[in-house]
N, CA, C and O atoms as a DFTB+ gen file, in Angstrom:
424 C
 N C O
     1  1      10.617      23.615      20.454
     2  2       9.720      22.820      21.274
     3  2      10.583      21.883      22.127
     4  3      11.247      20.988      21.605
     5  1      10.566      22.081      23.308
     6  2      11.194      20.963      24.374
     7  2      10.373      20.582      24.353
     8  3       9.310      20.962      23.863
     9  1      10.953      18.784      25.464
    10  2      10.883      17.565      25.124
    11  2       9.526      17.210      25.758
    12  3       8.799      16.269      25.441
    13  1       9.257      18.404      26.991
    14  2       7.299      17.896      27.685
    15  2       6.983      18.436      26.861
    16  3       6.009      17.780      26.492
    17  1       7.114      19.534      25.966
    18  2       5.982      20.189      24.924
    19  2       6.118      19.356      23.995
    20  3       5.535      20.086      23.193
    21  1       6.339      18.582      23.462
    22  2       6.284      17.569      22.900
    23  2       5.728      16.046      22.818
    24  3       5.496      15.329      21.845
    25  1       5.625      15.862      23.991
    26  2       5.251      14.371      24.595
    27  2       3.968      15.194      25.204
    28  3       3.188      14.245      25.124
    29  1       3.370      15.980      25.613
    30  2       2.241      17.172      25.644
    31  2       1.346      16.650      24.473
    32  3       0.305      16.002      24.572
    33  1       2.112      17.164      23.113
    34  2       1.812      17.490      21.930
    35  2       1.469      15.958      21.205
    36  3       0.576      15.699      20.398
    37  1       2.235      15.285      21.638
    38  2       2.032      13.509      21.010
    39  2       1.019      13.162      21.285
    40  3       0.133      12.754      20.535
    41  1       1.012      13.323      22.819
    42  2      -0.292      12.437      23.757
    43  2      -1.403      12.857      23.240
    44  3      -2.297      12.031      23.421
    45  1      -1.843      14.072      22.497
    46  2      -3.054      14.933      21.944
    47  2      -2.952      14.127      20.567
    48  3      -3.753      13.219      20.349
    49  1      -2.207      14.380      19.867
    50  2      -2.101      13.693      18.659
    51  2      -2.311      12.341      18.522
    52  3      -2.446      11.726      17.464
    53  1      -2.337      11.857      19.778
    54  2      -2.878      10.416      19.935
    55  2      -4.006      10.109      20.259
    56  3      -4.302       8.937      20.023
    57  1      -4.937      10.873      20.826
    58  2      -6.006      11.279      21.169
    59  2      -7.068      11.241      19.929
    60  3      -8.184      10.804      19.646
    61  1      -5.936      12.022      19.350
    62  2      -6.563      12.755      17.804
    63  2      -6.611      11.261      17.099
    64  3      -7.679      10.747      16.764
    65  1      -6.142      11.029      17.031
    66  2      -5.931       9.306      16.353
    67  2      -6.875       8.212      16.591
    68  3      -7.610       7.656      15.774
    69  1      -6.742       8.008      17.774
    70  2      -7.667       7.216      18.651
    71  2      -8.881       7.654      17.954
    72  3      -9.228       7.167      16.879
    73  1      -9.543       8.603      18.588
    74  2     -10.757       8.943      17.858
    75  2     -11.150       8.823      16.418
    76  3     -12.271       8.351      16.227
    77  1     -10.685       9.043      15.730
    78  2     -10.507       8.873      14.008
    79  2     -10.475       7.337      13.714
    80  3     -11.207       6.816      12.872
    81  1      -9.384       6.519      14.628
    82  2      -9.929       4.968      14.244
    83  2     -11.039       4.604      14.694
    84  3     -11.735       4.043      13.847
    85  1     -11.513       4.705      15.760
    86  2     -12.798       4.895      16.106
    87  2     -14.018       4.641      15.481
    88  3     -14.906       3.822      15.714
    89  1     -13.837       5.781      14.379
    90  2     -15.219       5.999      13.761
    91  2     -14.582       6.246      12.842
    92  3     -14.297       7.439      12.940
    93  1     -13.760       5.452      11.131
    94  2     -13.041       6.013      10.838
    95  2     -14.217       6.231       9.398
    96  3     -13.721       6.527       8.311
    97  1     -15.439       6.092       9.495
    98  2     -17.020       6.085       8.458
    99  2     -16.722       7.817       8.168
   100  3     -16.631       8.278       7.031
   101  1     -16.569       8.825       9.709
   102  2     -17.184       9.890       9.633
   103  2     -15.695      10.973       8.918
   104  3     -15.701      12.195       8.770
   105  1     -14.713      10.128       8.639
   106  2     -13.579      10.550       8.081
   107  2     -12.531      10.567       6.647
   108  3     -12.496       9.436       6.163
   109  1     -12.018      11.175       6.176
   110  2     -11.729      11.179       4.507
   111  2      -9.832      11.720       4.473
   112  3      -9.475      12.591       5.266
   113  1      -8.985      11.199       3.666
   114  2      -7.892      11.718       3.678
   115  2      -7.675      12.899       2.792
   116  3      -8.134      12.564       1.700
   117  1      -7.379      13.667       2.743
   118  2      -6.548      14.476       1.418
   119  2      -5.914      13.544       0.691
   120  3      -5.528      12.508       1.232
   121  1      -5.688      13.819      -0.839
   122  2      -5.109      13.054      -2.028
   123  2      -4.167      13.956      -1.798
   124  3      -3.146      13.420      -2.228
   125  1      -3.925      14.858      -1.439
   126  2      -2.776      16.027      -2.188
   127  2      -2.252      16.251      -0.719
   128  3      -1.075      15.950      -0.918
   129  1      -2.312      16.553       0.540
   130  2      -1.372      17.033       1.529
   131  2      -1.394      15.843       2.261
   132  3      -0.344      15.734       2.895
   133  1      -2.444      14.552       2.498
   134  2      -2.854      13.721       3.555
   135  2      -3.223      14.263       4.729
   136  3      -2.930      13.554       5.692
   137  1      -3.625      15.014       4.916
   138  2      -4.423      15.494       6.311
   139  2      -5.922      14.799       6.299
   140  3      -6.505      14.464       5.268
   141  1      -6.374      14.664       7.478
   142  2      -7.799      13.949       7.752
   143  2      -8.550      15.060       8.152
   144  3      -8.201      15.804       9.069
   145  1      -9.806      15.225       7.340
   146  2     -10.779      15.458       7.219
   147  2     -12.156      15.124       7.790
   148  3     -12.182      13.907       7.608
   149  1     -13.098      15.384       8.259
   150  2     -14.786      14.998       8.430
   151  2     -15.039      15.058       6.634
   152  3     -14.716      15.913       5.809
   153  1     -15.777      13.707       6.495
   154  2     -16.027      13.301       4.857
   155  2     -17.169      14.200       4.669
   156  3     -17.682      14.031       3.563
   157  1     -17.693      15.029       5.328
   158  2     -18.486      16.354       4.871
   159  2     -17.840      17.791       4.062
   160  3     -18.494      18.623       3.433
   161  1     -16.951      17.779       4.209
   162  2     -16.245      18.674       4.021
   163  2     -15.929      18.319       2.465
   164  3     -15.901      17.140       2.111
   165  1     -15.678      19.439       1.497
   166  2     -15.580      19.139       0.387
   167  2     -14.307      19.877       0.309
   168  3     -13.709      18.847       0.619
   169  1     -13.457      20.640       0.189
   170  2     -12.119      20.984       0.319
   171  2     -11.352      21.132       1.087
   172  3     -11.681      21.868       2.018
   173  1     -10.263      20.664       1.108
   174  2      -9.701      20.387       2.195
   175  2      -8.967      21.845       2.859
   176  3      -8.317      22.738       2.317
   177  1      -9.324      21.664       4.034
   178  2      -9.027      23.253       5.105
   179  2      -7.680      23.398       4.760
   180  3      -7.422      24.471       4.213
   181  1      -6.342      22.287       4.992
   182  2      -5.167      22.725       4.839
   183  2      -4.345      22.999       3.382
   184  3      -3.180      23.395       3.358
   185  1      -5.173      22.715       2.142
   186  2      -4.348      22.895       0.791
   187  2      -5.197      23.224       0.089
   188  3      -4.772      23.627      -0.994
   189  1      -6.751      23.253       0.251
   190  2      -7.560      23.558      -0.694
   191  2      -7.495      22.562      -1.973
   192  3      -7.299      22.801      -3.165
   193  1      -7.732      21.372      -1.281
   194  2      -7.675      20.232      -2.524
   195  2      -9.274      19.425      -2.429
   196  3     -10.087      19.443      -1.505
   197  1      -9.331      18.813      -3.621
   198  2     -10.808      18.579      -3.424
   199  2     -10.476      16.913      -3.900
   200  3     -11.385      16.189      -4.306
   201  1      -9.571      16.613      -3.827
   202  2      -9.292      14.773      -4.558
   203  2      -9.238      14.521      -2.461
   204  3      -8.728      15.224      -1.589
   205  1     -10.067      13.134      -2.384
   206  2     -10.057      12.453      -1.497
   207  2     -10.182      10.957      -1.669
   208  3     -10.776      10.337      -2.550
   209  1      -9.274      10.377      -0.313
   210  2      -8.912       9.370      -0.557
   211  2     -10.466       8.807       0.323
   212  3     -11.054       9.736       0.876
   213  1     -11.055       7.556       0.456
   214  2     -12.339       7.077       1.371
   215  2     -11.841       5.728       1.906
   216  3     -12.222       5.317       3.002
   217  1     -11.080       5.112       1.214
   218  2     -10.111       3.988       1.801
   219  2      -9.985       3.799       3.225
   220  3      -8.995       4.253       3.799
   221  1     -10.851       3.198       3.836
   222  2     -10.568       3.075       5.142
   223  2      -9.065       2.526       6.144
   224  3      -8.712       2.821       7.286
   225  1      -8.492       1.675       5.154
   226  2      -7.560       1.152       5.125
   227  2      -6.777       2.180       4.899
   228  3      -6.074       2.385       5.888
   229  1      -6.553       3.023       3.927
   230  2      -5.524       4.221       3.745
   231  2      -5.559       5.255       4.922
   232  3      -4.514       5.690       5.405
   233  1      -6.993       5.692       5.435
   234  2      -7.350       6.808       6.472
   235  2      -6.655       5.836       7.807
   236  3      -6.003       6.668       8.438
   237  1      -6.525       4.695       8.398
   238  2      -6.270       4.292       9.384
   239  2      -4.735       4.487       9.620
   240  3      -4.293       4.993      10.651
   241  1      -3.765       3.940       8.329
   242  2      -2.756       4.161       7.814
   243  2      -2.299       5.490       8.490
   244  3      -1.410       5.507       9.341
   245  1      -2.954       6.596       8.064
   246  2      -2.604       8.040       7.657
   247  2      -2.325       8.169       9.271
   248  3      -1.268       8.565       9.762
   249  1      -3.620       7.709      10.069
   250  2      -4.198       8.019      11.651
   251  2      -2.894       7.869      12.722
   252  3      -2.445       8.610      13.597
   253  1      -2.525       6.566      12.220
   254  2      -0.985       5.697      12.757
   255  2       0.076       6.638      12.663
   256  3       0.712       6.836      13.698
   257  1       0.446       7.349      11.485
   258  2       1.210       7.704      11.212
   259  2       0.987       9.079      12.290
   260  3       1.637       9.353      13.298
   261  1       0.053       9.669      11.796
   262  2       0.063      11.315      12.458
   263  2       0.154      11.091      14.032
   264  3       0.918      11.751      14.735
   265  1      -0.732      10.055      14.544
   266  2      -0.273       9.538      15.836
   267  2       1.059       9.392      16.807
   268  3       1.235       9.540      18.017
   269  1       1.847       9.059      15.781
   270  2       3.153       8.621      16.150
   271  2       4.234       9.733      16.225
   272  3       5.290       9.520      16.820
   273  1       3.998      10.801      15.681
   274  2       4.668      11.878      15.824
   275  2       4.435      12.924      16.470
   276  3       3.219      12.902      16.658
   277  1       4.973      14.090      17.057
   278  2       4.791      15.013      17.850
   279  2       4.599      16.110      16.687
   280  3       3.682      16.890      16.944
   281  1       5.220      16.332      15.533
   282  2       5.401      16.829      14.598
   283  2       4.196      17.349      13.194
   284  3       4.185      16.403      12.406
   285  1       3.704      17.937      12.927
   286  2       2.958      17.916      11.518
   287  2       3.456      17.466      10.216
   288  3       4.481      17.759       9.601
   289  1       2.061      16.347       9.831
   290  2       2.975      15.851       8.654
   291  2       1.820      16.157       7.768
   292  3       1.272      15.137       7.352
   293  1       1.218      17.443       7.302
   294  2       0.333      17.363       6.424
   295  2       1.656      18.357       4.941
   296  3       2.869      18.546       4.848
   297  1       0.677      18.624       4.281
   298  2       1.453      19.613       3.156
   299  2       2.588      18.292       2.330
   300  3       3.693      18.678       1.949
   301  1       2.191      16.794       2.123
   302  2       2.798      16.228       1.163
   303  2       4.312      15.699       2.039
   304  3       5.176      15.160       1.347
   305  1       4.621      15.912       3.840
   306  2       5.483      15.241       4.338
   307  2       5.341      14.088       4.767
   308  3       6.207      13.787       5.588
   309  1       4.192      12.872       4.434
   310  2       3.595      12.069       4.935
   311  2       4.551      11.231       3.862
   312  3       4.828      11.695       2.757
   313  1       5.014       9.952       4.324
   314  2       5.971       9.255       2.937
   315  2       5.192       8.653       2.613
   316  3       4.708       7.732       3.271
   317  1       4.674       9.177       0.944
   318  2       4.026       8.411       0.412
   319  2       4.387       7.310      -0.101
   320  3       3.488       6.477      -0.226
   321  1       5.442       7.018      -0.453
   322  2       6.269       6.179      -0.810
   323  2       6.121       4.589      -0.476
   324  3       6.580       3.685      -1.174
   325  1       5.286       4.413       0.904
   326  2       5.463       3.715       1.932
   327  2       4.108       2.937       1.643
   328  3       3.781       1.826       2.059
   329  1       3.249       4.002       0.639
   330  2       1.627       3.503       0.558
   331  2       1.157       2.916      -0.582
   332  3       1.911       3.258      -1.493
   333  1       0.221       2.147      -1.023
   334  2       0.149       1.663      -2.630
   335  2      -1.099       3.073      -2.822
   336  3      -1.640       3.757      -1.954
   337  1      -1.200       3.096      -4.020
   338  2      -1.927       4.325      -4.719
   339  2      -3.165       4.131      -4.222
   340  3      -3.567       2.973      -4.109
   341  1      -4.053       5.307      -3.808
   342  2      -5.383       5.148      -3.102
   343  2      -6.420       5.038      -4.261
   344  3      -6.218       5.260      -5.455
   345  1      -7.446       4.691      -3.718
   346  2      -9.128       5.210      -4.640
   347  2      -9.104       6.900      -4.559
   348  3      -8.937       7.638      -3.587
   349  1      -9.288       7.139      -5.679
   350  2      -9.315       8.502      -5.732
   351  2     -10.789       8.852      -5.908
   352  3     -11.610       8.134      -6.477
   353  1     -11.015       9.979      -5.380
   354  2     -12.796      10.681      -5.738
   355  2     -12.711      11.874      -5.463
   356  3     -12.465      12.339      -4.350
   357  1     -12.983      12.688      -6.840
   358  2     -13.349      13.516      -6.743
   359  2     -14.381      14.640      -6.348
   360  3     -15.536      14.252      -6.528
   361  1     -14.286      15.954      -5.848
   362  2     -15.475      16.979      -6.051
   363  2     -16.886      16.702      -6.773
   364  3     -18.067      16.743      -6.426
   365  1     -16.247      16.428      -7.836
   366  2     -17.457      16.349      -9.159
   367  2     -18.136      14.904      -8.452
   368  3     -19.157      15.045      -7.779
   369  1     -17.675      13.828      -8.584
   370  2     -18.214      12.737      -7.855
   371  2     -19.308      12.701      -6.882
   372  3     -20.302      11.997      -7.061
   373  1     -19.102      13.630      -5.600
   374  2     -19.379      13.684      -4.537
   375  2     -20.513      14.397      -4.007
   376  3     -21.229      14.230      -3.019
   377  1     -20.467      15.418      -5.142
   378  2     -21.690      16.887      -4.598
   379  2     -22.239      16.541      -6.000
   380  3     -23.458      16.707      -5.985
   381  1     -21.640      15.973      -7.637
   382  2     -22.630      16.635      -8.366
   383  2     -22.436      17.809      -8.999
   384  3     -23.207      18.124      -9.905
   385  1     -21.135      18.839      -8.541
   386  2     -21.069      19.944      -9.015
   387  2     -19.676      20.321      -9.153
   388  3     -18.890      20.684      -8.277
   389  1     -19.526      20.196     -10.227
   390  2     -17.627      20.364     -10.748
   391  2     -17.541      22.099     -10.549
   392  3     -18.336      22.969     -10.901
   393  1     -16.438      22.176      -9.947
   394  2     -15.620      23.818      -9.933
   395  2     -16.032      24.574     -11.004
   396  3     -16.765      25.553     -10.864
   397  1     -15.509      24.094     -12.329
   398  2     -16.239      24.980     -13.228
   399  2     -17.639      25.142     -14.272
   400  3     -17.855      25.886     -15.229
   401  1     -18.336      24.237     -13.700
   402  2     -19.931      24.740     -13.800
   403  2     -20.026      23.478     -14.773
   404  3     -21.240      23.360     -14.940
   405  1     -19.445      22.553     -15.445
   406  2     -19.681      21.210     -16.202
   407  2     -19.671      20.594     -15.799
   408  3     -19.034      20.765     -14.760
   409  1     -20.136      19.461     -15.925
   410  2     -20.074      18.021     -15.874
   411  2     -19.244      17.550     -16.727
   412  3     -18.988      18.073     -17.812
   413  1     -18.678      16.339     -16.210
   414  2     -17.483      15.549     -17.005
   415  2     -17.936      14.604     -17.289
   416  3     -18.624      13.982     -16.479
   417  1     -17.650      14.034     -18.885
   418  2     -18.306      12.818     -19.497
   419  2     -17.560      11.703     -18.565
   420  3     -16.444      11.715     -18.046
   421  1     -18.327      10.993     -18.557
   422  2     -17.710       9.062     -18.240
   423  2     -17.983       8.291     -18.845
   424  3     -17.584       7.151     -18.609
């Protein structure tokens, strides 16, 4: 990728960003790759993970980050390192209906 396909590729990714802070209600992170999601969605398109973060504060975080690069940072290249541990929620949580047909005590 040369350097206009790139600054091409940012300016969209910023776009992409922009919008997502925006409205960041209609949006959800991955627990497992960090890619952003529509909070309708119950597994995530890029890893097939069903733990989501709802942290608005974490999703804005994530937005900044993917923003700032020309690059893809989903699949666990996002430094987590950098973040304190999110609210986690699960599948089962959300729909009511765990993967394998139980319910989990609480």
């Amino acid at each position: 990728m040369n350097e206009t396909d790139q600054n091409v590729h940012l300016n969209h990714r910023r776009n992409q960003a922009a919008a997502i802070k925006a409205e960041p209600h209609l949006y959800k992170v991955c627990d497992q790759c960090r890619s952003i999601s529509y909070r309708t969605c119950n597994l995530c398109p890029v890893c097939h993970g069903y733990r989501w973060v709802l942290d608005e504060q974490w999703l804005l975080d994530t937005a900044n980050i993917v923003g700032s690069t020309p690059f893809p940072l989903t699949a666990g290249v996002v430094p987590r390192f950098l973040w304190p541990v999110p609210k986690r929620v699960e599948a089962t949580e959300q729909s009511g209906s765990p993967r394998n047909g139980r319910r989990r005590n609480k």
